[in-house]
C-alpha positions, 0 to 999 in steps of 0.5 A, spaced: 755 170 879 760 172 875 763 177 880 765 171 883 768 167 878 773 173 877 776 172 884 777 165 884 778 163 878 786 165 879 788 158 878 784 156 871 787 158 865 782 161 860 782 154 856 781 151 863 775 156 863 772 155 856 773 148 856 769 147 863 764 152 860 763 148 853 760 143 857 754 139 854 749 140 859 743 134 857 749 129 857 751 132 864 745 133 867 744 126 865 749 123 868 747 127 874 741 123 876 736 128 872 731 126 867 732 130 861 727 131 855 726 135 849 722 139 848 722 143 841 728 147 841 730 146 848 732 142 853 728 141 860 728 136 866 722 133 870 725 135 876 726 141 874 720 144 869 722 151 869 728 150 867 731 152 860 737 149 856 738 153 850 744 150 844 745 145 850 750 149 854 747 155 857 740 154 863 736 159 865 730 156 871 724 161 870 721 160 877 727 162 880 730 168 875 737 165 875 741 162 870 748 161 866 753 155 864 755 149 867 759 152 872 753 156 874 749 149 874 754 146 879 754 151 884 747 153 883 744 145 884 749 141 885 753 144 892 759 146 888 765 152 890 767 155 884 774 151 884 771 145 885 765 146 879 770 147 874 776 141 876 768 137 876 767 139 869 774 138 867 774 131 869 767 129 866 770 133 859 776 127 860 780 134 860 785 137 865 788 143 868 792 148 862 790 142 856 789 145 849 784 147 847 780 142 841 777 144 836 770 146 837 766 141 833 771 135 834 771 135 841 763 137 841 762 131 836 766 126 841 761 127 847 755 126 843 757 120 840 758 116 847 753 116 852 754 120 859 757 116 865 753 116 871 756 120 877 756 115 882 753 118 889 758 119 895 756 122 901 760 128 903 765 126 909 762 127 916 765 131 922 766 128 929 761 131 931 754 136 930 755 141 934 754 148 928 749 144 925 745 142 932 746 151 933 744 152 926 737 149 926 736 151 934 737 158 931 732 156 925 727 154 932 728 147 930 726 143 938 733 140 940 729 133 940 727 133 932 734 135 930 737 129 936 732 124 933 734 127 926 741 125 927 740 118 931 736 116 925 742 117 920 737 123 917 743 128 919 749 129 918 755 136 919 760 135 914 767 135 915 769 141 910 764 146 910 760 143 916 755 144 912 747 140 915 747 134 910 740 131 910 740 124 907 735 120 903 734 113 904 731 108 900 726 103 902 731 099 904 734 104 909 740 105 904 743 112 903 741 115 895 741 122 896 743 128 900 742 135 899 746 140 904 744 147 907 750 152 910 749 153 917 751 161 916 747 165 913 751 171 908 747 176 906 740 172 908 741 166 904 744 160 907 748 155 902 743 150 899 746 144 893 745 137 892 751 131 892 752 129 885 748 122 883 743 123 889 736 119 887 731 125 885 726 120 886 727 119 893 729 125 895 729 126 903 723 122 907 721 119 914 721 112 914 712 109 913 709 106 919 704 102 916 699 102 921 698 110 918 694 111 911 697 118 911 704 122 909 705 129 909 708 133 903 714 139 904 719 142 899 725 142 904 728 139 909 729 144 914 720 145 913 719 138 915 723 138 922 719 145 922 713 142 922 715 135 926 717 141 931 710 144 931 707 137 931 711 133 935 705 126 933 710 127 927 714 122 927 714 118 920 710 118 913 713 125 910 717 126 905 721 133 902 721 134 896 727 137 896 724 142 889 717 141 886 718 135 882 713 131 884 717 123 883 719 122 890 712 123 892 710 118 886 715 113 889 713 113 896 706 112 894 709 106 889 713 104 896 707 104 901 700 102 897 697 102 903 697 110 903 689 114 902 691 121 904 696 126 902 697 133 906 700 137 901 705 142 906 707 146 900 711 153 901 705 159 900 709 163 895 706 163 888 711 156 886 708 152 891 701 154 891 701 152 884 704 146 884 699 144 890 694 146 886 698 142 880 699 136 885 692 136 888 688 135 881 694 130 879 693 125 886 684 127 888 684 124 880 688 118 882 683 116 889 687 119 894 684 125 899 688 130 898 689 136 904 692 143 901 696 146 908 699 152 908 702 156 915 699 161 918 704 166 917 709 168 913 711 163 905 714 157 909 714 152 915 719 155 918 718 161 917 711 160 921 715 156 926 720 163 927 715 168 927 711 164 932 716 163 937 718 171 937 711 172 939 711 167 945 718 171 946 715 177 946 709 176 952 713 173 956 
């Protein structure tokens, strides 16, 4: 990342950089809704369990082979430009643009001593209307119903700014506590993926229960779960995104919803997904529920089956 932060950081000074970097990550990530704990010399989070924090300001995730500082993490995990991880930081440090620098152990000293702010969870501005969004995901073989129902259901969103898909996490009380935002243009293969600052990790993205099914189904992303409402258009309710592999929301929509018996893990099926599955499988057979593994067809995620199928259907015509 570090060719990046040349080309964008002409507006921050050295001190500014320094300071944004010195950040003390167990406490931000503690104020960012996540669940942070020690393990002997390193921090960790149950969200994230691949996850490293080392002398609490450098991180690497080990399931992705990626890693660095604070900036990084905001980038990486929490939807940020450049710019904006750094104004983020300096803020949350109580510093500002081109303030001098304090000496290491006071300032290290003084963030220690006081416990973090959480970040309160904003949802990002919505555009006047969906129309990139609407395109994007048809490009990814989303049927036009599924996005349209998505939407109506306060489910999906464009943004304002960067006109990015949001996809918002309601409570079981239909309030919104968690978004995580996907590009609708791919750069080099890989379209933008963050979360907004303060979402509820432990809700993640779900459809809403209906009572009358003993069942949900499990996926990792968002744009999965409409993939597989698109190849199975019955699907329309008890499924949740985990929007990562920590298991929590999964755990609260059961606490929601007692009535559930049955689990159908729709995991990705490259190494971290199947593993996790195994993982979860073991973890919710032992506490009485039935437990299916599926995995696509083809191809490491939903989405991508759903694409390769179409190609094939494309192609015989």
């Amino acid at each position: 990342m570090a060719g990046r932060k040349e080309r964008e950081n002409i507006s921050f000074t050295a001190n500014d950089l320094a300071n944004a970097k010195d950040t003390d990550l167990p406490n931000l990530l503690t104020s960012l809704g996540y669940q942070v704990r020690r393990v002997g010399s390193y921090y960790t989070t149950r969200e994230m369990d691949s996850l490293r924090i080392k002398n609490r300001r450098t991180w690497y995730r080990y399931s992705e082979r990626t890693g660095g500082d604070a900036i990084d993490f905001m980038q990486h995990f929490e939807g940020k430009s450049f710019p904006e991880a750094v104004d983020f930081l300096l803020t949350w440090n109580g510093r500002s643009r081109d303030s001098p620098d304090l000496p290491p152990m006071v300032h290290r000293k003084e963030r220690l001593a006081s416990a973090p702010e959480p970040v309160p969870f904003v949802l990002p501005p919505a555009n006047e209307d969906t129309r990139r969004v609407t395109a994007y995901l048809q490009k990814r073989c989303i049927a036009p119903q599924v996005i349209r129902d998505f939407i109506s259901a306060g489910l999906l969103y464009e943004d304002e700014q960067y006109h990015n898909c949001v996809f918002v996490g309601r409570n079981g009380a239909g309030k919104p506590v968690f978004a995580a935002k996907r590009g609708t243009y791919d750069l080099n293969g890989a379209a933008f993926r963050g979360g907004v600052p303060g979402s509820d990790k432990e809700v993640a993205f779900r459809l809403p229960c209906d009572s009358r099914q003993l069942r949900v189904f499990v996926f990792e992303a968002p744009i999965d779960l409409m993939s597989y409402c698109t190849l199975h258009r019955s699907v329309k309710s008890n499924a949740v995104a985990l929007c990562c592999l920590y298991d929590g929301p999964l755990d609260t929509y059961l606490r929601e919803n007692p009535h559930l018996r049955r689990i159908d893990l729709c995991l990705d099926a490259d190494e971290p997904g199947r593993e996790s599955a195994e993982r979860m499988k073991a973890k919710y057979t032992q506490q009485g529920y039935s437990v299916t593994v599926h995995t696509p067809a083809r191809g490491k995620d939903w989405n991508e089956y759903l694409q390769h199928r179409q190609k094939s259907r494309d192609n015989e015509r």
